[in-house]
C-alpha positions in Angstrom: 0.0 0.0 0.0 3.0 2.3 0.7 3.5 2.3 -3.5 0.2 3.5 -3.9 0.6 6.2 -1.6 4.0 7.0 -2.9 2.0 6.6 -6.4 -0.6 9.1 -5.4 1.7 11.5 -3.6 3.6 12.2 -7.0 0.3 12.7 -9.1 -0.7 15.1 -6.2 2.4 16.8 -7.5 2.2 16.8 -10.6 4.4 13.8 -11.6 2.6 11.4 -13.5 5.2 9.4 -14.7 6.8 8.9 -11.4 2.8 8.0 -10.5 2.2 5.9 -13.3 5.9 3.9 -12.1 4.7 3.5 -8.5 1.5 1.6 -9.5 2.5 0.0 -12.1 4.8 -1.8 -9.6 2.1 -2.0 -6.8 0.0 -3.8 -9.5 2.7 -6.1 -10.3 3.3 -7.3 -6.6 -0.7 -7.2 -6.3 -0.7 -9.8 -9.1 1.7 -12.2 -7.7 0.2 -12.2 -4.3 -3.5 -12.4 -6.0 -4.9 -9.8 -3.3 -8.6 -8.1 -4.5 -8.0 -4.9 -2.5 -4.4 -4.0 -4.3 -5.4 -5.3 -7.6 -8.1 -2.9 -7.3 -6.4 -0.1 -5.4 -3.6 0.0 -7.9 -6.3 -0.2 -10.8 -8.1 2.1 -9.9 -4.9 4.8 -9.1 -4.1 3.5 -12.7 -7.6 4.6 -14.0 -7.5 8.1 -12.3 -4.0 8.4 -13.6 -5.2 8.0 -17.1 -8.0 9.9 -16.2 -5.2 13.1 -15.4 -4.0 12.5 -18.8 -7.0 13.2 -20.6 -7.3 9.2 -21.6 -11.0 8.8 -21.0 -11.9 5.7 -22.7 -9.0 4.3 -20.7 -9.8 5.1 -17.7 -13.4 4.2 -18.2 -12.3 0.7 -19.8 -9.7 0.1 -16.5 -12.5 1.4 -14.3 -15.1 -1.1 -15.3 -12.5 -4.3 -15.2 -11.7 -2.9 -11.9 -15.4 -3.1 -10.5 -15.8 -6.4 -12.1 -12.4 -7.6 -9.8 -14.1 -6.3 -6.8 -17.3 -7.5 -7.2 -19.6 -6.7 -3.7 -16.8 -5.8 -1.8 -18.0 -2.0 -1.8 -15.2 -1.0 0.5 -12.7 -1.6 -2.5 -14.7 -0.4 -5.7 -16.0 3.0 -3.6 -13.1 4.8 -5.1 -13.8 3.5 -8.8 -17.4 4.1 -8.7 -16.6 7.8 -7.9 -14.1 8.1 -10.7 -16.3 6.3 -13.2 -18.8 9.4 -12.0 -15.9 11.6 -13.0 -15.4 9.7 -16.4 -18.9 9.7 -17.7 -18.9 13.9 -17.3 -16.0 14.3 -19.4 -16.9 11.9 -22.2 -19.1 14.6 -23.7 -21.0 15.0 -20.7 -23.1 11.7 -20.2 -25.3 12.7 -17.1 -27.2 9.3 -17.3 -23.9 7.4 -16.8 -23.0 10.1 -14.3 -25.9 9.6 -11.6 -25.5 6.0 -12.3 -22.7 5.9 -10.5 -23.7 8.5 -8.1 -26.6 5.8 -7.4 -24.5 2.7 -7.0 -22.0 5.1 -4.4 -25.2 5.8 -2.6 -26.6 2.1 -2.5 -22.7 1.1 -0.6 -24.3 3.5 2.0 -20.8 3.6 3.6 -20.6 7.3 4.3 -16.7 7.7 2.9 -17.3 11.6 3.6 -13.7 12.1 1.6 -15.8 10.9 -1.6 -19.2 12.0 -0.8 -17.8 15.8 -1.3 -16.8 15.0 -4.6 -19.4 12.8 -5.3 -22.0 15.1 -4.7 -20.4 17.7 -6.9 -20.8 15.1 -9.7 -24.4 14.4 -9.0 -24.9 18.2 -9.1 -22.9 18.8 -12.6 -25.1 16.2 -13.9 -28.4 17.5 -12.6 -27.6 20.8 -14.8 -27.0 19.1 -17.9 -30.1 17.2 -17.7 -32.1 20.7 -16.5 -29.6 22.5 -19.7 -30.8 19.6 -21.6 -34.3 19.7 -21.1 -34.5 23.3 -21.0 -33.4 23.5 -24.9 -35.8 21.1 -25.7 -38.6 23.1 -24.0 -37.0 26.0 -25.3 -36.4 24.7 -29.2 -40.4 23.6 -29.1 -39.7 20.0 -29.4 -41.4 19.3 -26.6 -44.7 20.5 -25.4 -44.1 22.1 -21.9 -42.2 24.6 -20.7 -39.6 24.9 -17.3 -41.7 25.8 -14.4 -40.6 28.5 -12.6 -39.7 26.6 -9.9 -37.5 24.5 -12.2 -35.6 27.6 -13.7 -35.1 29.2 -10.5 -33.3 25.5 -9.4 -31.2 25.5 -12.3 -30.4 29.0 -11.9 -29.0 28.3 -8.8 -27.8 24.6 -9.0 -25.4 26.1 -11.6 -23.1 28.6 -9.4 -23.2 25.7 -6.8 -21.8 23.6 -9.0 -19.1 25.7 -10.4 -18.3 27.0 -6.8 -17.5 23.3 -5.7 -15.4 23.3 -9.2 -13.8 26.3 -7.9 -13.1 25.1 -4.5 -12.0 21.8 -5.1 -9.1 23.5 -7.6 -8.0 25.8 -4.3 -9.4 29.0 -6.7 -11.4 29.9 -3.2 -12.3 32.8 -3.6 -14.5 32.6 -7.0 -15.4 30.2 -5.1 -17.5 32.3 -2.4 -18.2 34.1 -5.2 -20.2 31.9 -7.0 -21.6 30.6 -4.1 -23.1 33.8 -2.9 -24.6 34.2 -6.3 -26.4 30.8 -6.1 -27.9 31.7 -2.4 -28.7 35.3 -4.2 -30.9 33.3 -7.0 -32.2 31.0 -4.5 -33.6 33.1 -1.9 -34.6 35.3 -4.5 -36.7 32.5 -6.0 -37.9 31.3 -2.7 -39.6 34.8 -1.9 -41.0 35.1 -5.0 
């Protein structure tokens, strides 16, 4: 486990190829010792590594192999669900595929508050593209009804939430509170009308 920590460490700073070293050889010793939880620890650092690099279909490819090794054992695949979350955003922005795996985090019901932070963000991000989504479908008059109020108003403010937890996450804290006090404006502003 110290390799995958070493592993992270170095993608933490920046150095993925140092990373990429670390976990490849964590994998390795995983794989002679045929233990679930490093196979899919250094999998999944693997998949979140090519995830960094902007190899999506990798990553998404690794992730799914890794869930498949871990099977029910929710305490190792908790990590890969959340970065299959991750994945499904930034393949074009496939919100279905995002809340899936916000869903099957959820059903672990574990609690791992260090992922339900980010996992929440990525339930959120998802929520607006749907709400974008079917807002330019009302809005193109494909479709028959309109946004309620209500609806707009939500999206309105589920937007700045989600970028301020963007924001946030990348240490740019004070667009951050920025954002954030404009999605409490456009709530309570919505809530007293």
């Amino acid at each position: 486990m110290t390799l995958s920590k070493l592993g992270r460490v170095r993608a933490a700073c920046g150095d993925l190829v140092g990373a990429r070293r670390h976990q490849e050889e964590m994998l390795g010793i995983a794989g002679e010792l045929d233990t679930v939880l490093w196979l899919v620890e250094a999998r999944t650092n693997l998949a979140e590594l090519r995830l960094l690099e902007g190899d999506l279909d990798g990553a998404a490819a690794l992730l799914a192999q890794t869930i498949e090794i871990g099977g029910d054992a929710a305490l190792f695949v908790v990590h890969a669900v959340r970065l299959e979350g991750e994945v499904a955003l930034r393949r074009g922005g496939q919100a279905d595929a995002a809340l899936a795996a916000v869903r099957r985090f959820d059903h672990m019901g574990l609690g791992y508050r260090v992922f339900s932070l980010d996992v929440r963000r990525i339930k959120a991000e998802a929520l607006v593209l749907e709400e974008t989504r079917r807002a330019r479908r009302c809005c193109s008059g494909r479709a028959r009804t309109t946004p309620s109020r209500w609806a707009r108003a939500r999206l309105a403010g589920v937007r700045p939430l989600a970028l301020a937890d963007l924001l946030a996450q990348r240490a740019e804290l004070a667009d951050a509170r920025r954002e954030a006090s404009t999605a409490r404006e456009l709530l309570e502003r919505s809530a007293a009308s």
